[in-house]
C-alpha positions in Angstrom: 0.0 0.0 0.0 2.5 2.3 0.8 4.3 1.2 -2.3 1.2 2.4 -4.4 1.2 6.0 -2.8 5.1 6.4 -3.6 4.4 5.9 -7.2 1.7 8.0 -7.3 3.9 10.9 -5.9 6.6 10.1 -8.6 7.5 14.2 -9.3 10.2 13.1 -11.9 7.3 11.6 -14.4 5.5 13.8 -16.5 2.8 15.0 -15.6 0.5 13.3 -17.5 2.4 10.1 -17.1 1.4 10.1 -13.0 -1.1 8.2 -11.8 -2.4 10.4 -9.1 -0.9 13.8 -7.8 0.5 15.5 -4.4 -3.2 16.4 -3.4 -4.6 12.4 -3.2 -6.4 13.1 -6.7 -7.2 10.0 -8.0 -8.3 9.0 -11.3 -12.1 10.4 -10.2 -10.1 13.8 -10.3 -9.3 14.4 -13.6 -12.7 13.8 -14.2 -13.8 16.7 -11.5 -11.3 18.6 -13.0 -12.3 18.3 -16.9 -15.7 18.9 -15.8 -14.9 22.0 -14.2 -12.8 23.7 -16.9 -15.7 22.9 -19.4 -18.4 24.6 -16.8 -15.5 27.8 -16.9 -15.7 27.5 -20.4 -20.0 27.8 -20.7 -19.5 30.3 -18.3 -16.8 32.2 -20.5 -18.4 31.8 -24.0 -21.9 33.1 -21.9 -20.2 36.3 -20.7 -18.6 36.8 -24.0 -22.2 37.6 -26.0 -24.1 40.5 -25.8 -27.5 38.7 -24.2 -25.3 38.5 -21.2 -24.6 42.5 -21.6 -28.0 43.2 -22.0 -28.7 41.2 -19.0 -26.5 42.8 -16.8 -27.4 46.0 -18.4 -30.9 45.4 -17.2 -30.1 44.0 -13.8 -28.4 46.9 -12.7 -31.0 49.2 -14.4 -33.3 47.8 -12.4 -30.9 47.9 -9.3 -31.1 51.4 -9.4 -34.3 52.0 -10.4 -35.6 50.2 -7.7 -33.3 51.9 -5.2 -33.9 55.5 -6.5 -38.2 54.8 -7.5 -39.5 52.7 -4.3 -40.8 53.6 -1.4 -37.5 54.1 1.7 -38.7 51.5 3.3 -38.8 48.7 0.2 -34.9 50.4 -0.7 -31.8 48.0 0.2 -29.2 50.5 -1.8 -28.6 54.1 -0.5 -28.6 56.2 -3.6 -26.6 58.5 -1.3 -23.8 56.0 -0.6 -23.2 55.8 -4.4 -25.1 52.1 -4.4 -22.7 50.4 -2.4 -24.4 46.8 -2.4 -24.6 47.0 -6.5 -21.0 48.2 -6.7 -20.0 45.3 -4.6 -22.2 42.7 -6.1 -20.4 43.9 -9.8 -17.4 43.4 -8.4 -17.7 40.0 -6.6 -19.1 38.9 -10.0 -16.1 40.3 -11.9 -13.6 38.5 -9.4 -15.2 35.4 -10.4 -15.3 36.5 -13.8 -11.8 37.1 -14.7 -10.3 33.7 -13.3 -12.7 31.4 -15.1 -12.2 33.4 -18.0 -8.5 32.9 -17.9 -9.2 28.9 -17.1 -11.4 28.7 -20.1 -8.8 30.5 -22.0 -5.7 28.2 -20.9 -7.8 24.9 -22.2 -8.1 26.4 -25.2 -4.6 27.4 -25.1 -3.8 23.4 -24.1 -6.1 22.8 -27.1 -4.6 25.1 -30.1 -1.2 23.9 -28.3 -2.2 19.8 -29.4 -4.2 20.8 -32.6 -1.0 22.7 -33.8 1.3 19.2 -32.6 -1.5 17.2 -34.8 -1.1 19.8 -37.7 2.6 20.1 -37.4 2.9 15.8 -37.9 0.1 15.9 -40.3 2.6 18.3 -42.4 5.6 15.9 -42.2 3.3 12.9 -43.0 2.5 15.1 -45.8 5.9 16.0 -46.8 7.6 13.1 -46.3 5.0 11.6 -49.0 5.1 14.4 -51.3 9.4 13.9 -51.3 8.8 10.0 -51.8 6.0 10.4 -54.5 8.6 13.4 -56.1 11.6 10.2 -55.9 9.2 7.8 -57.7 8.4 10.4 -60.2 12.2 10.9 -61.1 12.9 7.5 -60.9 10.3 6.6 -63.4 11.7 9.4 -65.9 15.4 8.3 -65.5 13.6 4.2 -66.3 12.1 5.8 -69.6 15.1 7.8 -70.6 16.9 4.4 -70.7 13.8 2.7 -72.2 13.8 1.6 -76.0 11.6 3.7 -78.1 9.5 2.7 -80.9 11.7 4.2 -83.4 15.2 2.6 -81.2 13.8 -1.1 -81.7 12.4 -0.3 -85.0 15.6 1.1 -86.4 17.6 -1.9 -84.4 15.0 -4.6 -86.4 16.0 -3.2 -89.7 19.3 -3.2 -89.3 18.9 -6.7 -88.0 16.9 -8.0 -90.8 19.5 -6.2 -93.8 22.4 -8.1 -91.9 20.2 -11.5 -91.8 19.8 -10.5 -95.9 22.8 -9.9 -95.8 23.7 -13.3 -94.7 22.0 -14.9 -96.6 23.1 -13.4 -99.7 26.2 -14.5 -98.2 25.3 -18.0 -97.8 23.2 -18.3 -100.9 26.8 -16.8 -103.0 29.1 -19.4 -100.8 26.9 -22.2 -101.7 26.8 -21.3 -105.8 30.2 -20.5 -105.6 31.7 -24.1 -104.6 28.9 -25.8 -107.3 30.6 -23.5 -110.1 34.5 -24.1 -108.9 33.4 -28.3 -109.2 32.0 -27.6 -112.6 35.5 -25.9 -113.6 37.8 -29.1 -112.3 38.6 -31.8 -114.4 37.6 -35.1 -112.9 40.3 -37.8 -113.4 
């Protein structure tokens, strides 16, 4: 048991190699955690449009019209204190704000940062096929330039062929010439 919890404390494994980290996460943690970021991230892309402007924009219209329109006793701002509570209520909701902005910003930060990895191996996949494809190409040229034509063999079988005449002319002459010299010898 002990064993286990050493492992899981390993700080000279990556980070995403660990099985647990220094807090006692476990595996149920990354979970929490993933969770989490994409709740920051609704949050985030929900602040960043402008029904959320025009919701605030409305809330704290309301805010002060309330404060400045009903009766003192119903008020729970003092218009004289420069509406203290709404200031304060703004601000605790821009201190939440900010951070889970920045959270929803760094996973997408983590995301680019892995799509770029996918797109920079894609590219070498890409370009290593393209050079290989470009090495087949020239080697298939440099087979053709040392490839008989039509007019290379053609040439080559009628050169061929006036030799083989000429051969046989040969022959033909060699064979009449030896009748013709036994004519010509007197036979004793």
């Amino acid at each position: 048991m002990a064993r286990n919890n050493r492992a899981d404390l390993r700080l000279d494994a990556p980070k995403g190699l660990r099985t647990g980290n220094l807090v006692g996460l476990g595996r149920n943690g990354g979970h929490s955690r993933d969770r989490f970021g994409r709740f920051t991230e609704a949050i985030a892309r929900g602040m960043g449009t402008p029904w959320f402007l025009l919701g605030l924009t409305l809330f704290a219209v309301a805010w002060i019209s309330w404060n400045t329109l009903a009766p003192v006793a119903w008020r729970f701002d003092s218009v004289a204190l420069g509406f203290i509570a709404l200031t304060l209520v703004l601000s605790m909701q821009a201190s939440y704000a900010a951070p889970m902005i920045l959270l929803a910003q760094n996973r997408q930060d983590d995301r680019d940062r892995v799509q770029f990895e996918q797109d920079r191996q894609r590219s070498e996949r890409t370009l290593a096929d393209t050079e290989y494809l470009a090495r087949e190409v020239v080697a298939l040229r440099i087979a053709i330039k040392d490839m008989a034509s039509k007019d290379f063999i053609r040439a080559e079988l009628r050169a061929l062929l006036e030799h083989l005449d000429e051969r046989s002319d040969e022959r033909s002459d060699e064979r009449a010439a030896p009748d013709s010299a036994d004519e010509s010898r007197p036979t004793a």
